[in-house]
C-alpha positions in Angstrom: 13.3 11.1 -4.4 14.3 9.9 -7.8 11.4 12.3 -9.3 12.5 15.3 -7.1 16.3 14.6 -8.3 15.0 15.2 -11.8 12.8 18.0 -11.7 15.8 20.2 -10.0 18.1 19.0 -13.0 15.4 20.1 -15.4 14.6 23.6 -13.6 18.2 24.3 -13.8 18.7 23.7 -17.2 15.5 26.2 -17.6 17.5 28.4 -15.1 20.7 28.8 -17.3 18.5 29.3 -20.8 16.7 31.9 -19.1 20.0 33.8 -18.3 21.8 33.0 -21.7 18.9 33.9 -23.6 16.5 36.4 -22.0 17.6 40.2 -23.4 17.8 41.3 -19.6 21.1 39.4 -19.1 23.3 37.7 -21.8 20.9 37.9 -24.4 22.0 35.4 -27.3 20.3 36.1 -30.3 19.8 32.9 -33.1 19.5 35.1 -35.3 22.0 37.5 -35.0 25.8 37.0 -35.5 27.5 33.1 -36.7 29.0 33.1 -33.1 25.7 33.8 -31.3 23.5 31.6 -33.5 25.9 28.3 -33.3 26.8 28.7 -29.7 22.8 29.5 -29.1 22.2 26.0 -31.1 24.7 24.1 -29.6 23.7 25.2 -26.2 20.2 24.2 -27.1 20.8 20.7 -28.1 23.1 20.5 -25.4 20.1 21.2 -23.1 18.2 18.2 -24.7 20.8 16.0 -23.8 21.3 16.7 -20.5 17.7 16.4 -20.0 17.8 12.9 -21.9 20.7 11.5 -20.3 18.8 12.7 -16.7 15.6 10.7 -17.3 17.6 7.6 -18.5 20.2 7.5 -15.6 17.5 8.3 -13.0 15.1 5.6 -14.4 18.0 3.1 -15.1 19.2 3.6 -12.1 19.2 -0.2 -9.9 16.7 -0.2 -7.4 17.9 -0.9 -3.4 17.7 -4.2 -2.2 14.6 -4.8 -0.4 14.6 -6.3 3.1 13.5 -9.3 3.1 11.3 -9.2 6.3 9.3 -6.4 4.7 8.3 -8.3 1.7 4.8 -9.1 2.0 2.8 -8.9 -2.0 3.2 -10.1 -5.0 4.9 -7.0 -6.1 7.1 -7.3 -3.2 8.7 -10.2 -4.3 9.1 -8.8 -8.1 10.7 -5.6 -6.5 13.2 -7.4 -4.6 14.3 -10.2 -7.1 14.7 -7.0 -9.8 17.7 -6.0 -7.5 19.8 -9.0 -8.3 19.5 -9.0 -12.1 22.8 -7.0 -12.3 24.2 -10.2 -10.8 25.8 -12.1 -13.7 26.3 -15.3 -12.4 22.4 -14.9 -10.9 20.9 -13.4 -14.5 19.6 -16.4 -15.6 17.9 -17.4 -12.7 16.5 -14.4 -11.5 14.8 -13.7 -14.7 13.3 -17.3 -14.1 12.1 -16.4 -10.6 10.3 -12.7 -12.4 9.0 -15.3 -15.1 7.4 -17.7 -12.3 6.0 -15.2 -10.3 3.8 -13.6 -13.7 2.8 -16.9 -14.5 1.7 -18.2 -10.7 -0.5 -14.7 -10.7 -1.8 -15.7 -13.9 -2.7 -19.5 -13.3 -4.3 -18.3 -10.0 -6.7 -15.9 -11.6 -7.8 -18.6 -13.9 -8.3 -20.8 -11.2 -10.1 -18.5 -8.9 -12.0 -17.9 -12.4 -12.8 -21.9 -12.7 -13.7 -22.3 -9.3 -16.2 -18.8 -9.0 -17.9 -20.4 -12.5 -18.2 -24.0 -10.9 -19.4 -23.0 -7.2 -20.7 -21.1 -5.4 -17.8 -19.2 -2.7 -19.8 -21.0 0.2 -19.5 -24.6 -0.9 -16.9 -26.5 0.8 -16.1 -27.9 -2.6 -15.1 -24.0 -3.4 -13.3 -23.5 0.1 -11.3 -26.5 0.0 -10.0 -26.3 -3.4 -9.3 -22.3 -2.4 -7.3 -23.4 0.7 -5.1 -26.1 -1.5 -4.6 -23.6 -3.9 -3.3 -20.8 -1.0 -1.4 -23.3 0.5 0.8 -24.0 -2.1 0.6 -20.1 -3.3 2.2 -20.0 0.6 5.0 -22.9 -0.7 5.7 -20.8 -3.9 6.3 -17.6 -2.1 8.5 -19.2 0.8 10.7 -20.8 -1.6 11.4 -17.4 -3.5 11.9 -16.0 0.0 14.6 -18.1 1.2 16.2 -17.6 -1.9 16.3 -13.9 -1.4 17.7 -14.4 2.1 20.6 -16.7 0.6 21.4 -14.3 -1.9 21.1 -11.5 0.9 24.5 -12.8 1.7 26.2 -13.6 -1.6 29.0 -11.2 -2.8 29.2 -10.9 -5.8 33.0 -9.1 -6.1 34.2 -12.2 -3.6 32.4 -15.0 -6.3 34.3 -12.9 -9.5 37.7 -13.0 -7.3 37.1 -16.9 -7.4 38.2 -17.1 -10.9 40.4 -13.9 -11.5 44.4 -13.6 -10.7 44.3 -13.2 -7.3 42.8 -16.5 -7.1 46.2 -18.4 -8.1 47.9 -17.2 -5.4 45.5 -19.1 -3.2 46.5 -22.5 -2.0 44.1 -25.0 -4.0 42.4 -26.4 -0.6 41.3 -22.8 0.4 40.3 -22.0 -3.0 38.2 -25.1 -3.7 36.3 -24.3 0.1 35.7 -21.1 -1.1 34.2 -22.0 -4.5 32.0 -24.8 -2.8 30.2 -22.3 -0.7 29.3 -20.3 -3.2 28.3 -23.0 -5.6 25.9 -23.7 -2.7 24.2 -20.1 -3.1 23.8 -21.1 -6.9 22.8 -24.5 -6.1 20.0 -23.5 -3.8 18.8 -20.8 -5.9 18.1 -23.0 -8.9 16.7 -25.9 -7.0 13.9 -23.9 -5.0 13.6 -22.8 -8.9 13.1 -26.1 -10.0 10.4 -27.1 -7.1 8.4 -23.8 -7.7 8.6 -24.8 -11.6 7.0 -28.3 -10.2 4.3 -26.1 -8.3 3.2 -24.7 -11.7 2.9 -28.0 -13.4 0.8 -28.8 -10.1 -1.1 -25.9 -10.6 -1.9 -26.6 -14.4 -2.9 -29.9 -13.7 -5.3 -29.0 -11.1 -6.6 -26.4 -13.5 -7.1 -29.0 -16.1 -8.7 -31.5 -13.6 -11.3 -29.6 -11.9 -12.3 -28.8 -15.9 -12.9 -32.3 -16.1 -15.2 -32.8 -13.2 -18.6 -33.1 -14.2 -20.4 -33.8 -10.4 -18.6 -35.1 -7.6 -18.9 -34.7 -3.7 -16.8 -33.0 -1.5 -15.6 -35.6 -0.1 -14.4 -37.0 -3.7 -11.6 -33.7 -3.3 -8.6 -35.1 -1.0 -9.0 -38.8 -3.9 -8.1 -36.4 -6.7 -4.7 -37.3 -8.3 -3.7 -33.9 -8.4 -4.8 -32.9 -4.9 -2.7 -35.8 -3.7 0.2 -34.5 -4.8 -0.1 -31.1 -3.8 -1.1 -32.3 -0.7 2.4 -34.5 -0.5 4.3 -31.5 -1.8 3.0 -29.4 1.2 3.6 -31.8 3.7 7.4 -32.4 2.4 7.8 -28.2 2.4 7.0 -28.4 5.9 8.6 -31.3 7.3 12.0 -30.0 5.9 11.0 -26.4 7.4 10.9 -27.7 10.5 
């Protein structure tokens, strides 16, 4: 829509230089008289920035918040999240969450890299390492979602109101209720952060291990340090989903 938005603004600008300049309606001349020439030029370069200003503002323009239910890939998730950078009070965070989900999609590919060069896809070594490692993708991913149902809810011109004039005139019991809910929102937000920060660390480690491993059996897989506590972090996701 965007695209279709901007090619009608840059067809009517042709539109309009076609009239002013084509000989079979107004016909400005450049070079004929000072009047024709600098309102030819200034029309011209008026053009231009019309044309500029168009491709920024439709480009720049903040995407629509992304139903949450709908989000399903990696680029999903980026899409959605980019939506709430305008937030000011949520900058910081949300370009924590963009950082975290580059850098999961990066540690998984090395992994998946590791793994491919150590076994062979139909080992169970290979598929049990491959279902740890989706698992606690699966964590990751339902963190950043419940984030982005939280904030689905936060108002932004309600949270500024908290701290603006209006705000005096509220009594100081109502007031503080109101600023403890939406300290909540912030508070959630940064500590699903803070436990998909720990799933990276996981992730590194487990990288780093696995390099380690000269020959081992399958079996020798749930007695790895690091497997142990993915396995714990897992467990704890899903006992407080439930």
């Amino acid at each position: 829509m965007k695209y279709i938005k901007l090619l009608g603004i840059t067809l009517g600008v042709i539109v309009v230089n076609i009239v002013l300049f084509s000989p079979g309606f107004i016909g400005l001349n450049l070079g004929g008289s000072a009047f024709s020439t600098a309102f030819g030029i200034t029309f011209l370069l008026a053009s231009v920035l019309v044309l500029i200003y168009s491709v920024y503002s439709v480009n720049a323009k903040t995407p629509a918040a992304v139903p949450v239910k709908q989000i399903q890939t990696h680029d999903d998730y980026v899409n959605a999240l980019q939506y709430y950078k305008k937030v000011k009070a949520l900058e910081a965070d949300i370009s924590l969450a963009l950082n975290q989900l580059d850098r999961i999609a990066r540690k998984k590919y090395k992994l998946v890299g590791v793994l491919t060069q150590r076994f062979d896809p139909s080992e169970l070594s290979y598929k049990k390492f491959m279902s740890t490692v989706q698992a606690v993708e699966n964590v990751f991913y339902l963190n950043l979602k419940s984030i982005l149902n939280r904030l689905g809810a936060f108002d932004e011109s309600e949270f500024k109101s908290l701290s603006g004039s209006k705000a005096s005139h509220l009594p100081p019991e109502l007031l503080q209720e109101r600023k403890q809910i939406y300290n909540e929102y912030l508070t959630f937000t940064k500590n699903s952060l803070a436990t998909n920060e720990e799933i990276l660390l996981k992730l590194d480690k487990l990288l780093l291990e696995i390099s380690r491993l000269d020959s081992f059996e399958a079996g020798d897989i749930e007695k790895m340090p690091c497997m142990q506590e993915i396995d714990l972090l897992i467990n704890q996701t899903k006992y407080y989903k439930n």
